[in-house]
N, C-alpha and C positions, 0 to 999 in steps of 0.2 A: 310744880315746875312745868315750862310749856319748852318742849323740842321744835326746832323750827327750820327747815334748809332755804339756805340761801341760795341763789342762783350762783355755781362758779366762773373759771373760766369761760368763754364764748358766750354766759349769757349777758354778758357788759362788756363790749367792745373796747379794746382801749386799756384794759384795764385790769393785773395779773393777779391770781388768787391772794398774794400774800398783802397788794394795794388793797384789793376787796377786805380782808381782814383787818388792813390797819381802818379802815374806813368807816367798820361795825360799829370794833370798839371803839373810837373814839366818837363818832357820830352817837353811839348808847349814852359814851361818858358824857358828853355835852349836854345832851336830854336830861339826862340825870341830875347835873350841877343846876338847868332853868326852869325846867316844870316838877319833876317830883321823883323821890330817890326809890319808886319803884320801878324804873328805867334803870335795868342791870343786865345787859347783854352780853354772854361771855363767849368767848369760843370754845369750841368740846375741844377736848384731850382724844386720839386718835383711842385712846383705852376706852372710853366713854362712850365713842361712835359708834365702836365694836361691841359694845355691852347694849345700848339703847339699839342697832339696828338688828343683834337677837332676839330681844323681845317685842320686837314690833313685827319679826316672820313670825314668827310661835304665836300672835294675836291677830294679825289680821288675816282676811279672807286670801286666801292665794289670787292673782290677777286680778284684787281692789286695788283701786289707785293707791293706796296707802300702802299695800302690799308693795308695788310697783318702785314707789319711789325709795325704797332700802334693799330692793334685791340686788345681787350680786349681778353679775353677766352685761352682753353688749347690749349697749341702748338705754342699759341704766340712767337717768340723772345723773348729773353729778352739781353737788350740793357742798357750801360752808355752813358744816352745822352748827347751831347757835342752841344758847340755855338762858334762859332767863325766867324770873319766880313768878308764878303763877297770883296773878289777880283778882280777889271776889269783888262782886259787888259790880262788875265791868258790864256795860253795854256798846253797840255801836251803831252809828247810822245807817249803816246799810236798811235799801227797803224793795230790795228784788228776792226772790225766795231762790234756790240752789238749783228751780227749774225754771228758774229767769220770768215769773210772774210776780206781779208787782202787789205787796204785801200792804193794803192799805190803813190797816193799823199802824203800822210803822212808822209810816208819812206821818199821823197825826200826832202819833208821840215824839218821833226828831220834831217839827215843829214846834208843840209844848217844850221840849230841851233846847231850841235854837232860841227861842224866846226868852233868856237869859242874859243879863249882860254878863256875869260872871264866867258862862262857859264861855264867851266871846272872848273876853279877857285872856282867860287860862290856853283857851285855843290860838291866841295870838301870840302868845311864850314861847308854845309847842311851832307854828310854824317859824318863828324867827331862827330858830334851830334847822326846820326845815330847811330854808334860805340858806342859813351859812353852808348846811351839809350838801347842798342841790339834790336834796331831797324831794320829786316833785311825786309822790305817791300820795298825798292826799291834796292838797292845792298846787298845779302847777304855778312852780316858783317865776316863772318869767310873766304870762296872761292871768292867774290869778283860776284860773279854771277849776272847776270840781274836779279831781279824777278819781279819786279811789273815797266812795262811801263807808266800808267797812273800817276803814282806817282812823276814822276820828270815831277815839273810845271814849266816851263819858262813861265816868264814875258815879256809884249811886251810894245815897247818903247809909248810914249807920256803919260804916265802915272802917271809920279814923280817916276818911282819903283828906289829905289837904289841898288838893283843887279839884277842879270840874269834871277836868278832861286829861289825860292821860296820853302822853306820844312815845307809846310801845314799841313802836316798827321807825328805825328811824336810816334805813336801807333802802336804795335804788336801784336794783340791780341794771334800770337800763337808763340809768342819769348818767351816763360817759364818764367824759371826763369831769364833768360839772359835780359829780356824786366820789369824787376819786382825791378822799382829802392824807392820802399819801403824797400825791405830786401834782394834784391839778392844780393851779392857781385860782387867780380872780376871774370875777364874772361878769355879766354889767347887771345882773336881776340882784346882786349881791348889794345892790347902792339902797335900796328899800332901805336897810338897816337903817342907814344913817342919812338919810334924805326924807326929811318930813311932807314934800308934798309928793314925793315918789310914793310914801309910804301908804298916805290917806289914796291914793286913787289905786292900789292896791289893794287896800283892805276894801274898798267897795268892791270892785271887780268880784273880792268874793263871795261877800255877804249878799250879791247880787245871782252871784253864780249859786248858791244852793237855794235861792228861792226859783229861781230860773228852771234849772234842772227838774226840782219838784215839781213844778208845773208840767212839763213837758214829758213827765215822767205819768201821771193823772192825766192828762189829754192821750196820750198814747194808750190808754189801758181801756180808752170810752167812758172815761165817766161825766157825770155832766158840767155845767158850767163853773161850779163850785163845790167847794168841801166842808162839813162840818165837822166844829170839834167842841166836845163838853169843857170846860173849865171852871175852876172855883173862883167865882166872884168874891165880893166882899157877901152881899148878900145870901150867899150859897153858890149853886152849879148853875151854869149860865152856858147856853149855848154860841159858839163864834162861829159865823159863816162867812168863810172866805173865797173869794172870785179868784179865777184862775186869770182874768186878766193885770190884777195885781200882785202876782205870785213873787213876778220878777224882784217886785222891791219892800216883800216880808219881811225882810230882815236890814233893809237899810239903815232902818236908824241904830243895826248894831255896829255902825261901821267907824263910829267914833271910839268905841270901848274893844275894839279888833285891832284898830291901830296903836292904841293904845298897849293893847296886850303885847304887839310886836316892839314898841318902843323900847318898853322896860322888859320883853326877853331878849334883844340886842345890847342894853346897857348890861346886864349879867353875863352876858356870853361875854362881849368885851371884858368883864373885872374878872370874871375866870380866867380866862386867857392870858390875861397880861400878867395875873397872882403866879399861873402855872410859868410863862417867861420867866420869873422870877425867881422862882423853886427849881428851876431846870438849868439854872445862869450857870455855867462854871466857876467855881471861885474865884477869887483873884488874888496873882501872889503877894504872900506879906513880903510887904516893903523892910527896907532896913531901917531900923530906928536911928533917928536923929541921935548924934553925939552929945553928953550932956556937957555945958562948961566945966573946963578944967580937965578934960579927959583924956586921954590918947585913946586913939585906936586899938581895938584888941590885933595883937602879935599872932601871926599864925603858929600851931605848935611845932615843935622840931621832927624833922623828918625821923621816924623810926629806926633805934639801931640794930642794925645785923646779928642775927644770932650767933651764938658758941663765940663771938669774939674774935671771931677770924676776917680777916680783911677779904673781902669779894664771896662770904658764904652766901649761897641763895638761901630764900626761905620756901618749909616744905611747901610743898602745894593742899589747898586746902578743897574739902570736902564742897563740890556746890550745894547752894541752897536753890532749896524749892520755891518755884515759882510763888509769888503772894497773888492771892486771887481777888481778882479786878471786878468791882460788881456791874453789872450793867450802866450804862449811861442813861439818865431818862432824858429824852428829847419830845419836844411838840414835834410833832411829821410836817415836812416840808410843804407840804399844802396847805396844810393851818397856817404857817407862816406866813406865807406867800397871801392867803384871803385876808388877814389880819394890815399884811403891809399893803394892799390893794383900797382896804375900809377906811384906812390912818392907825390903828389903832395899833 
């Protein structure tokens, strides 16, 4: 299992702890019904909080940040804690080290993974999600921009995984209103979904942006004017040596099989959504049945008579009954609604 805090109140403007929560879960749930059902983000139980933040004083170093972010007192964080099941076989692009030097092994292997149409595909599912949630943590949803490396987790094979790529984190803590699918509405970056040429100069923007980035990530470090990398030919191992002035567009020709990925994660999200409208509908009262020929109307029954026989006796008073208990109403949250009647859909 992986424990994880989210930012609360004050760290998303706009935007109240219990909206932050509807926001999670259903932003997890969404993930989970278009790329793959190991997108399961729950919210802890206040018993849970208190159990997981005792055993993280008893193990971590007093005054490690790890320490830091579960103690008690003023200054503390304050965090929506979440749970969700722990993933083998998980990598991520990230290629800066945790003392912000650039790890250039990393580069060469996100490259050899970007070099996939498959995870281009599977990555396109993942941000169509993105989009409806205004989730702009790994590709800003409006320019298309790289933001967050660590974030786009490729899956490695022998695992069972049934796609590429994985979209674990599916939270913005500083996407406003745009991340606030309690009550935010529609959007205009939300038209991607269902505007195919919106879509395609989209998907370049960012197949263009992580060759971009790496580049400029490799020129900032001094290296020289190019990078090599080993790969298996047909032949055997074959060296590729790539110019840093073609970095920009590494990855363009995945920009077909990207929008593509977002096409068909937007048609799922839509048949979710409208299946869940469906399952959520309030009944509707049965009607009276039609009379059949030849019938009369059923006769109301005769008013009840008075007990003991006595003209104008009342009757006793009876025992109340106990209230019957009303299960929750399941509703889509007003914001899903609201982005769904925004899309058409």
């Amino acid at each position: 299992m992986v424990v994880k805090g989210d930012a609360a109140t004050g760290a998303h403007p706009g935007m109240t702890d219990a909206e932050a929560e509807v926001s999670i879960k259903w932003g997890s749930k969404l993930m989970k019904n278009v790329n793959n059902s190991l997108v399961n983000t729950k919210i802890m139980a206040p018993a849970e909080i208190a159990l997981f933040k005792q055993f993280a004083l008893g193990h971590f170093a007093n005054n490690s940040p790890q320490y830091l972010n579960v103690a008690p007192g003023v200054g503390a964080p304050a965090y929506c804690w979440v749970k969700m099941p722990f993933v083998a076989g998980m990598s991520d692009a990230e290629y800066y080290t945790e003392d912000n030097d650039l790890n250039l092994k990393a580069i060469k292997q996100n490259i050899q993974k970007f070099s996939d149409a498959a995870v281009w595909t599977d990555l396109g599912k993942v941000v169509a999600v993105d989009i409806f949630n205004g989730n702009s943590d790994r590709f800003d949803v409006s320019t298309g921009d790289w933001v967050n490396k660590g974030n786009i987790m490729f899956l490695g094979a022998g695992h069972g995984h049934t796609t590429a790529v994985v979209g674990l984190d599916t939270f913005d803590p500083n996407s406003g209103d745009q991340g606030n699918l309690s009550t935010g509405g529609g959007f205009d970056a939300l038209k991607v979904l269902v505007d195919g040429g919106r879509r395609n100069t989209y998907a370049m923007n960012c197949v263009k942006s992580v060759g971009r980035q790496m580049k400029r990530a490799l020129e900032a470090a001094g290296n020289n004017s190019h990078i090599k990398i080993a790969s298996q030919g047909v032949d055997g191992a074959v060296i590729i040596t790539i110019q840093f002035a073609t970095m920009e567009d590494l990855f363009a020709g995945y920009a077909a099989d990207f929008a593509q990925g977002i096409a068909a994660g937007a048609d799922q999200l839509r048949t979710y959504l409208q299946n869940k409208a469906r399952q959520y509908a309030p009944p509707r009262p049965a009607g009276r049945p039609p009379l059949m020929a030849g019938h009369r109307a059923p006769v109301p029954p005769p008013a009840p008579m008075r007990m003991g026989g006595h003209r104008g006796a009342a009757l006793p008073a009876l025992p109340a009954l106990p209230p019957v208990p009303v299960a929750p109403v399941k509703t889509i949250p007003q914001g899903i609604r609201d982005r769904m009647t925004y899309l058409g859909w």
